[in-house]
N, CA, C and O atoms as a GROMACS GRO file, in nm:
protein
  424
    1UNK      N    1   0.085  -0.118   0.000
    1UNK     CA    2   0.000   0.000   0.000
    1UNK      C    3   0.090   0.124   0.000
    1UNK      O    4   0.199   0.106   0.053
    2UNK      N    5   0.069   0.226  -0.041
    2UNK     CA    6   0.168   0.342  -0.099
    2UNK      C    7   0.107   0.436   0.033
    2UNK      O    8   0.034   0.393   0.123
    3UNK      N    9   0.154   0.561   0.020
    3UNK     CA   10   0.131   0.617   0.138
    3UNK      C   11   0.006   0.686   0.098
    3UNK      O   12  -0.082   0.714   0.180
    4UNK      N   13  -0.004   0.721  -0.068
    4UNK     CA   14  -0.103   0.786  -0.058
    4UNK      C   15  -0.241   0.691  -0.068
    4UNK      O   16  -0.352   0.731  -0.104
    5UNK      N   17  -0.205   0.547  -0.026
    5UNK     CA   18  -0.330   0.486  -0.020
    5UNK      C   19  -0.375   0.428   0.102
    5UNK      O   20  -0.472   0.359   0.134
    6UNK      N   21  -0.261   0.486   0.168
    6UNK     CA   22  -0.297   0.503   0.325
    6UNK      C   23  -0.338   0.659   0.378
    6UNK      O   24  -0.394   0.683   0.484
    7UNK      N   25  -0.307   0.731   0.305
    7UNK     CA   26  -0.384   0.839   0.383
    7UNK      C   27  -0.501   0.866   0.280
    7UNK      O   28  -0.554   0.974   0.304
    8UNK      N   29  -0.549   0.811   0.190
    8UNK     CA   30  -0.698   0.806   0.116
    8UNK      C   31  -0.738   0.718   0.224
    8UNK      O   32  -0.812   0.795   0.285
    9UNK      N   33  -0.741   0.597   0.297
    9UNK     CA   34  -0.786   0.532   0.363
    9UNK      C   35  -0.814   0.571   0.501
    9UNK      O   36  -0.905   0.516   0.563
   10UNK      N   37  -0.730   0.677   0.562
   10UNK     CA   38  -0.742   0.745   0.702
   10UNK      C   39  -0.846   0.826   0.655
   10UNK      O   40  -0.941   0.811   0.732
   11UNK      N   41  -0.883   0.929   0.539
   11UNK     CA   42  -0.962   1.014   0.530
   11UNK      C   43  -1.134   0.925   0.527
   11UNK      O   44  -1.239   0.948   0.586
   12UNK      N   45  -1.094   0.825   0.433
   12UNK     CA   46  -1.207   0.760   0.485
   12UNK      C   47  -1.259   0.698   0.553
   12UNK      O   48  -1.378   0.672   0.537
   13UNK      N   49  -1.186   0.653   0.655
   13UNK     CA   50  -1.201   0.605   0.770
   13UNK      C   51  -1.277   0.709   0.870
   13UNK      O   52  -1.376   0.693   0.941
   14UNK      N   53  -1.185   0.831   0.846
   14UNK     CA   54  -1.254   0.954   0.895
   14UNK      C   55  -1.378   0.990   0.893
   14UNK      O   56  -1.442   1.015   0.995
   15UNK      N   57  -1.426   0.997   0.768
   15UNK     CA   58  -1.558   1.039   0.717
   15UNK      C   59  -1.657   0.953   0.749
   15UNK      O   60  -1.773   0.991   0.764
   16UNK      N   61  -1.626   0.853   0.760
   16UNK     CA   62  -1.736   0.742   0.777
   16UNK      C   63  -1.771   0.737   0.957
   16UNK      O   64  -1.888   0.714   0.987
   17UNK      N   65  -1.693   0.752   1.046
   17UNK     CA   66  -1.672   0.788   1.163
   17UNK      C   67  -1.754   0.905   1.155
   17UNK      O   68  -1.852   0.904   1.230
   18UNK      N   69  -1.738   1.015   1.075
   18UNK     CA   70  -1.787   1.198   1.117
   18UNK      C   71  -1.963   1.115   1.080
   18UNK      O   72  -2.064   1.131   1.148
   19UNK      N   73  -1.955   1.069   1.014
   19UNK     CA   74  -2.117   1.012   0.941
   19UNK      C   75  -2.186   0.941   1.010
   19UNK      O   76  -2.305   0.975   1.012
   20UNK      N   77  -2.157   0.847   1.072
   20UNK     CA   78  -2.183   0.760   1.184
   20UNK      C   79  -2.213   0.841   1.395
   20UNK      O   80  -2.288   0.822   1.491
   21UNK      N   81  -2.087   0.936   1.353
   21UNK     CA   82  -2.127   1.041   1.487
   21UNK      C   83  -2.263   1.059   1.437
   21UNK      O   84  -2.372   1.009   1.461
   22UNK      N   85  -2.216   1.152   1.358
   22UNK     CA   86  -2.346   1.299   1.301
   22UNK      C   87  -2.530   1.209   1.297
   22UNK      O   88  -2.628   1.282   1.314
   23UNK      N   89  -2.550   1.073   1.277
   23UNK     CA   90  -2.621   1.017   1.240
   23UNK      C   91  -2.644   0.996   1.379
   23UNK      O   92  -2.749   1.048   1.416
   24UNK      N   93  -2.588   0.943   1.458
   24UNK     CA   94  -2.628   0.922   1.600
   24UNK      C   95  -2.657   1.035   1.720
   24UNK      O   96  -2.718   1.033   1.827
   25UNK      N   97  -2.608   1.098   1.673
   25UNK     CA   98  -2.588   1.298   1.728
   25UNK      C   99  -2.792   1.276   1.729
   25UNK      O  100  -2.865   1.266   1.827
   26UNK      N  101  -2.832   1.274   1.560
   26UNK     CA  102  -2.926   1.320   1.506
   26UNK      C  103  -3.070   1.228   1.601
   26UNK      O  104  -3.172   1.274   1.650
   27UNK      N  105  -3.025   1.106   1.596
   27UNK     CA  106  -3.125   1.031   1.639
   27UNK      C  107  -3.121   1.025   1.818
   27UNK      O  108  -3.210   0.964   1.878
   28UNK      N  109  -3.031   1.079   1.879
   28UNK     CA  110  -3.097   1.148   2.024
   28UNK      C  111  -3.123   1.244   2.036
   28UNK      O  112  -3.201   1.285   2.122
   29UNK      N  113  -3.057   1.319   1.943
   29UNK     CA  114  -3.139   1.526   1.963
   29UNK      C  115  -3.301   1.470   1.918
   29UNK      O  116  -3.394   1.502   1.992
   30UNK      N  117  -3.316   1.420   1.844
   30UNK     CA  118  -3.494   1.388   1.819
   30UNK      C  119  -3.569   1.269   1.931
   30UNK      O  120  -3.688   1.264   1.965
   31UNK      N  121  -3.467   1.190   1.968
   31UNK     CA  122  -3.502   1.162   2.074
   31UNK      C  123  -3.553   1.244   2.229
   31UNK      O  124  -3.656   1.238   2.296
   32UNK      N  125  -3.438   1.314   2.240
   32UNK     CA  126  -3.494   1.404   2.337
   32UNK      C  127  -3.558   1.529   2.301
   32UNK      O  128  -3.612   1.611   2.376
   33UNK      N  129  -3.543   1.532   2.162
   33UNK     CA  130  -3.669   1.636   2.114
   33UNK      C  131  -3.828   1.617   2.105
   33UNK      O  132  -3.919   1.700   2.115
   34UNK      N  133  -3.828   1.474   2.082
   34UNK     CA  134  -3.972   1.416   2.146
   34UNK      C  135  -4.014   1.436   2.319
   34UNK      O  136  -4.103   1.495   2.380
   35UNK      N  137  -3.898   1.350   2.355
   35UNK     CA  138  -3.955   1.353   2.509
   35UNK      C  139  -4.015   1.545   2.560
   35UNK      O  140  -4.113   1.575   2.628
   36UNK      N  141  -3.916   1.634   2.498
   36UNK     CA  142  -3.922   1.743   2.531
   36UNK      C  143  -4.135   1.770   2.494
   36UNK      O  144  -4.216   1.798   2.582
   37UNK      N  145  -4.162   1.751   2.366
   37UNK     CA  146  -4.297   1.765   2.326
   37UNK      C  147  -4.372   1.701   2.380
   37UNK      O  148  -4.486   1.746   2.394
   38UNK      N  149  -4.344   1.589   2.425
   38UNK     CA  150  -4.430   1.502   2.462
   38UNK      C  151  -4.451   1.518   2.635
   38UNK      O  152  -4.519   1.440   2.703
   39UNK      N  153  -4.383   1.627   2.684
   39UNK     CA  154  -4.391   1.626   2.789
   39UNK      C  155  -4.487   1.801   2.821
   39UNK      O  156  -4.544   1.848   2.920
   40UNK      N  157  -4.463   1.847   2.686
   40UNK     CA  158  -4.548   1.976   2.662
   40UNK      C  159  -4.664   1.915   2.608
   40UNK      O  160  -4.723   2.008   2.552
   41UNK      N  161  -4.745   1.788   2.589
   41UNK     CA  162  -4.829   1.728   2.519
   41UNK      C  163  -4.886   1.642   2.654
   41UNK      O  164  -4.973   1.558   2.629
   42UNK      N  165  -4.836   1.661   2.820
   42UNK     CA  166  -4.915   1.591   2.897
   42UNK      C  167  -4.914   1.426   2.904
   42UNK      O  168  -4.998   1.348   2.949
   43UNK      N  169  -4.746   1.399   2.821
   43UNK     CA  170  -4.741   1.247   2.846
   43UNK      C  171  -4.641   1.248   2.924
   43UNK      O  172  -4.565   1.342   2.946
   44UNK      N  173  -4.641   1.107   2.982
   44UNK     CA  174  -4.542   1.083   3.074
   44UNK      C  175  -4.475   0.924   3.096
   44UNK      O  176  -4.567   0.853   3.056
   45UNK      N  177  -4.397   0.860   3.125
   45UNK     CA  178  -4.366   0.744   3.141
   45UNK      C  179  -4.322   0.656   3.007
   45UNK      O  180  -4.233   0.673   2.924
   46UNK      N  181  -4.417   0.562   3.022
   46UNK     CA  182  -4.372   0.456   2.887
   46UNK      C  183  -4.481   0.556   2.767
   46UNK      O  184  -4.451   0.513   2.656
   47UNK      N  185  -4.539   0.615   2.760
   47UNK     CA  186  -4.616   0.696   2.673
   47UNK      C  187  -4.538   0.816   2.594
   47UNK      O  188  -4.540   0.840   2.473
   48UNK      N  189  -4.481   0.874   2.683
   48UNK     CA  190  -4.363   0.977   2.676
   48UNK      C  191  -4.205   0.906   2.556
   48UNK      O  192  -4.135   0.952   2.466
   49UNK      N  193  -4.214   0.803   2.616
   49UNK     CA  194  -4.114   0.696   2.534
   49UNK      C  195  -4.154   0.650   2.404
   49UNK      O  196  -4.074   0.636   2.312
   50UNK      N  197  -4.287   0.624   2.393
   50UNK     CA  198  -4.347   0.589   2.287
   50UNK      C  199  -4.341   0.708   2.174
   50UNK      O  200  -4.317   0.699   2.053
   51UNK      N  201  -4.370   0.816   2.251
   51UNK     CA  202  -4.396   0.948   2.157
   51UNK      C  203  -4.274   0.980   2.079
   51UNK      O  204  -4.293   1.006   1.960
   52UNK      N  205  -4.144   0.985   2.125
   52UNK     CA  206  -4.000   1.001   2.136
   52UNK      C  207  -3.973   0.916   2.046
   52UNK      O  208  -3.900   0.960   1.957
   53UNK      N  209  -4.018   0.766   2.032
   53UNK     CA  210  -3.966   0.728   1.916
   53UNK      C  211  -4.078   0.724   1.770
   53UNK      O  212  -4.071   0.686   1.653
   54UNK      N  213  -4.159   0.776   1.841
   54UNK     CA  214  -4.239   0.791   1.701
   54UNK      C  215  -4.192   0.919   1.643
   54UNK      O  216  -4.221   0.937   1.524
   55UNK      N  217  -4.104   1.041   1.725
   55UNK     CA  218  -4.026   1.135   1.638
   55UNK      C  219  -3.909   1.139   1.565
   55UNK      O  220  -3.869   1.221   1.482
   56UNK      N  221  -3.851   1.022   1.615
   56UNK     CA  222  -3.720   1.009   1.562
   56UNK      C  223  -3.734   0.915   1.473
   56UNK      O  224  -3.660   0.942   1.378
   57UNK      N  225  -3.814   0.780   1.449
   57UNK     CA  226  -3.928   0.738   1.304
   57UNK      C  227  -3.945   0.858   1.212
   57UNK      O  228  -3.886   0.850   1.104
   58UNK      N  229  -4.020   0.975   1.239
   58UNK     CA  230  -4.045   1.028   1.173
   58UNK      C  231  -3.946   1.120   1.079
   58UNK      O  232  -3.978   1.186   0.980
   59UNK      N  233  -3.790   1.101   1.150
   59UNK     CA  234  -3.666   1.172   1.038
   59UNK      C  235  -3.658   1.094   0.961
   59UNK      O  236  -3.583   1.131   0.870
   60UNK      N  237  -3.721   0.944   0.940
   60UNK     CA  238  -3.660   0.876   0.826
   60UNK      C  239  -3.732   0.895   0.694
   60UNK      O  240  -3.717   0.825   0.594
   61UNK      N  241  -3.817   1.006   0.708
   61UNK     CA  242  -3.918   1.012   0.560
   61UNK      C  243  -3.871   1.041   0.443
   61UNK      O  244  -3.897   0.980   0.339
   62UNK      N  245  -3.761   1.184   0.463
   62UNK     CA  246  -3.731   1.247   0.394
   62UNK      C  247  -3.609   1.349   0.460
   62UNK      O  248  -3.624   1.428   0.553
   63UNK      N  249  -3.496   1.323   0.391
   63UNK     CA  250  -3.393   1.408   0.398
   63UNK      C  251  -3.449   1.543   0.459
   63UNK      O  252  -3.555   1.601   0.436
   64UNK      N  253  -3.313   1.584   0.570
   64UNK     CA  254  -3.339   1.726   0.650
   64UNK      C  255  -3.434   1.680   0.806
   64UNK      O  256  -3.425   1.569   0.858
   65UNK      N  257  -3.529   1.801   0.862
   65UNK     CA  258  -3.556   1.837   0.964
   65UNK      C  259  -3.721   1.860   0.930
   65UNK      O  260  -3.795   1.854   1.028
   66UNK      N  261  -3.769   1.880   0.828
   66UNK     CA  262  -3.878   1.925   0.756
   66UNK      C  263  -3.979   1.798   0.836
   66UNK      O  264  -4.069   1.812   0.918
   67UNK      N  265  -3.935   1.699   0.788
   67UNK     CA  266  -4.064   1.575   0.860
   67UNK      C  267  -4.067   1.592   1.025
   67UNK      O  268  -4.167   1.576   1.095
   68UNK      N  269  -3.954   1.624   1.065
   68UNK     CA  270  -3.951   1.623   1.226
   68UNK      C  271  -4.055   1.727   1.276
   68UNK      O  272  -4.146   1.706   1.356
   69UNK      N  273  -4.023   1.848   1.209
   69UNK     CA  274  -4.092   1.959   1.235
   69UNK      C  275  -4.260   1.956   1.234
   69UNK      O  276  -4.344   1.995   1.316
   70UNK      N  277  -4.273   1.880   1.078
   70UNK     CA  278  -4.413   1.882   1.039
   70UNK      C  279  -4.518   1.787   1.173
   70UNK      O  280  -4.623   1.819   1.229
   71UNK      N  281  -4.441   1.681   1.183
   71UNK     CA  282  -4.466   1.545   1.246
   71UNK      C  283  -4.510   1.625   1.389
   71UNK      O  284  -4.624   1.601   1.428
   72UNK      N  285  -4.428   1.719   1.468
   72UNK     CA  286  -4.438   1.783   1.594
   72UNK      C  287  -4.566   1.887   1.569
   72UNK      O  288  -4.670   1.872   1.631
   73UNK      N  289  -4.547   2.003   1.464
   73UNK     CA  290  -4.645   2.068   1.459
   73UNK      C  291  -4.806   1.998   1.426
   73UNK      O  292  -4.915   2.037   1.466
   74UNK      N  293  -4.775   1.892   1.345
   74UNK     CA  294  -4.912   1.810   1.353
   74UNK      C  295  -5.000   1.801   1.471
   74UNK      O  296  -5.115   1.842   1.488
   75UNK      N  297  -4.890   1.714   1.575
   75UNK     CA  298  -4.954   1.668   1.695
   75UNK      C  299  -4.995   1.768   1.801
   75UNK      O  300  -5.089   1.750   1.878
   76UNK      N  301  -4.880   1.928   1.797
   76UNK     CA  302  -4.926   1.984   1.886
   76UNK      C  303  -5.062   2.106   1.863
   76UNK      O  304  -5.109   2.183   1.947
   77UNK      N  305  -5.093   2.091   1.743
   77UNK     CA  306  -5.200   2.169   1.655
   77UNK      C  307  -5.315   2.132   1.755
   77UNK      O  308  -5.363   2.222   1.825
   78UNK      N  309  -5.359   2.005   1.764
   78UNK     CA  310  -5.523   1.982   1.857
   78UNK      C  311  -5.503   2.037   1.985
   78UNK      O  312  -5.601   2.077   2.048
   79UNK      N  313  -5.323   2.051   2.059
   79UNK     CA  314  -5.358   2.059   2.183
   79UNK      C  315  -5.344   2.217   2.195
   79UNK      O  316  -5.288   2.264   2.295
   80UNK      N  317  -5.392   2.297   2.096
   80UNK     CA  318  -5.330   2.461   2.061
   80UNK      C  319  -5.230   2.475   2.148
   80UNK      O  320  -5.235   2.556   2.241
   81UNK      N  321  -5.081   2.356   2.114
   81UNK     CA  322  -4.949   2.466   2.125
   81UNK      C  323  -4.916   2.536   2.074
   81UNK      O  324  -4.975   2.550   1.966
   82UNK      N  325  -4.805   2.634   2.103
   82UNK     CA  326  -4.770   2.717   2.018
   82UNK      C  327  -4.633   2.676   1.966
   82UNK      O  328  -4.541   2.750   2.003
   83UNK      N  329  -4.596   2.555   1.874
   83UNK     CA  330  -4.464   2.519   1.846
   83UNK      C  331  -4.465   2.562   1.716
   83UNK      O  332  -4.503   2.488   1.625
   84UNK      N  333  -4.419   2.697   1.692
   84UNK     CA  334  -4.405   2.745   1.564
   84UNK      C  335  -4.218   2.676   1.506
   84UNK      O  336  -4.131   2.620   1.573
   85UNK      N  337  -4.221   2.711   1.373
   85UNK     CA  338  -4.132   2.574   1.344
   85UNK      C  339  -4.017   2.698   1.416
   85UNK      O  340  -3.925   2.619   1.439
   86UNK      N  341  -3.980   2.789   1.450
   86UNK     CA  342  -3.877   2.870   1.493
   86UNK      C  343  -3.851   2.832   1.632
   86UNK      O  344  -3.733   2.816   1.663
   87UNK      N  345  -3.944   2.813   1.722
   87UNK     CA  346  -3.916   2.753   1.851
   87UNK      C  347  -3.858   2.618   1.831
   87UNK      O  348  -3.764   2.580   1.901
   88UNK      N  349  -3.915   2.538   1.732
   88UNK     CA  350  -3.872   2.418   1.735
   88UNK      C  351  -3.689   2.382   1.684
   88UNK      O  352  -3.605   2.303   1.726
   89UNK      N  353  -3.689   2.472   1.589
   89UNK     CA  354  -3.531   2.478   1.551
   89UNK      C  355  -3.464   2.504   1.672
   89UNK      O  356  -3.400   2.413   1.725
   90UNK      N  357  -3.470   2.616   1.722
   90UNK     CA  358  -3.424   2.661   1.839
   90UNK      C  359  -3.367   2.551   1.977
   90UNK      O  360  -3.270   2.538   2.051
   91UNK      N  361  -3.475   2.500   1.954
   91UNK     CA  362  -3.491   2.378   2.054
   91UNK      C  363  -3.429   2.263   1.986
   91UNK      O  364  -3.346   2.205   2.057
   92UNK      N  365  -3.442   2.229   1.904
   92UNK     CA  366  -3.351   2.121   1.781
   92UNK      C  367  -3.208   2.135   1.851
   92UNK      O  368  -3.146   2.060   1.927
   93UNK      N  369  -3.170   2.300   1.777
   93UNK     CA  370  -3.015   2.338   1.805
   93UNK      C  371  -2.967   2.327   1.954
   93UNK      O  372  -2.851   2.289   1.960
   94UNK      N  373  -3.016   2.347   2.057
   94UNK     CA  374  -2.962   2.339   2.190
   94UNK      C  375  -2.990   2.206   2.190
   94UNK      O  376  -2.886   2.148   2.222
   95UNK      N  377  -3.089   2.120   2.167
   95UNK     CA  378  -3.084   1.940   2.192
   95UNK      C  379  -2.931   1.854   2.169
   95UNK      O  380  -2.871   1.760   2.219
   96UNK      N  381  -2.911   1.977   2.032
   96UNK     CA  382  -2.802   1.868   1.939
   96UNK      C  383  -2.685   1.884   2.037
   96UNK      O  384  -2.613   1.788   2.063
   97UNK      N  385  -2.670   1.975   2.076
   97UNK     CA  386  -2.545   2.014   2.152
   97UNK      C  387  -2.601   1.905   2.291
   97UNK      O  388  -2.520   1.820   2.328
   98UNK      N  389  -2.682   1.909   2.332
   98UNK     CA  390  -2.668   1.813   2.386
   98UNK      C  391  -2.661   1.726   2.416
   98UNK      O  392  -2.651   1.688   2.533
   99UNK      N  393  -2.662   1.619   2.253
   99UNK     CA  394  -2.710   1.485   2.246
   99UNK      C  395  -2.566   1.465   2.198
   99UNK      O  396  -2.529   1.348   2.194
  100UNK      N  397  -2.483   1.556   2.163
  100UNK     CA  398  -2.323   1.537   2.113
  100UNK      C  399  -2.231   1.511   2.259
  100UNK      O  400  -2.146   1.426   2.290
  101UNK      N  401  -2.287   1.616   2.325
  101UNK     CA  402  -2.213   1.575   2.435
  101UNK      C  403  -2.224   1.439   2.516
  101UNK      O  404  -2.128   1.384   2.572
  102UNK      N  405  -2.408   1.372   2.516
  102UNK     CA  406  -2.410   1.249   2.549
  102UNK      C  407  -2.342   1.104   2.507
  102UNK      O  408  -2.314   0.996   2.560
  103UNK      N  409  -2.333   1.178   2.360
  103UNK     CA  410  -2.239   1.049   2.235
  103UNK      C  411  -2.157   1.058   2.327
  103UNK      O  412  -2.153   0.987   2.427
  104UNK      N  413  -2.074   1.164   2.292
  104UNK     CA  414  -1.925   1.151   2.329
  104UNK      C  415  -1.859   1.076   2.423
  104UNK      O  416  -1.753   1.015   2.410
  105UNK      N  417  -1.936   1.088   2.527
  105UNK     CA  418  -1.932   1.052   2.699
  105UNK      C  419  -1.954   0.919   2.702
  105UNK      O  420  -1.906   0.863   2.800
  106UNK      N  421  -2.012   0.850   2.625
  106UNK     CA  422  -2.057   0.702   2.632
  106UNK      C  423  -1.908   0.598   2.582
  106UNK      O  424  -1.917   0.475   2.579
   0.00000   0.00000   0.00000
């Protein structure tokens, strides 16, 4: 193996690692981005759990944040929340930071 087919191989080694974080990052920020709604939605326990993964189901529709969003504003529409999709980003972005720090730590 030549060197430069060892450092094509570190980069991809790399990337696939950054892809594999970023993918797992994604599926506890929506994890605890459910529990967060679902706890503004009056559930609690194994119900609360249930809800949580029916949000993080719901990133697999379609590339991006768009299904997460829609999926949340759906449900909280009957109970007139007010989760306009700007609160919800908001809340997205502080989750992620926190669901990076949970990866990490494990």
């Amino acid at each position: 193996m030549t060197t430069f087919d060892k450092r094509e191989k570190v980069f991809e080694d790399k990337y696939k690692h950054d892809q594999e974080l970023q993918f797992k990052v994604e599926v506890r920020r929506n994890k605890l981005l459910g529990l967060w709604v679902a706890e503004l939605l009056g559930l609690s326990g194994a119900d609360a759990e249930a809800y949580a993964k029916e949000v993080v189901r719901a990133d697999f529709e379609e590339p991006g944040d768009a299904d997460v969003i829609r999926k949340i504003q759906g449900d909280a529409a009957p109970k007139n929340l007010d989760l306009s999709e700007h609160r919800i980003r908001k809340k997205m972005d502080e989750l992620t930071a926190v669901a990076k720090e949970q990866i990490m730590t494990e």
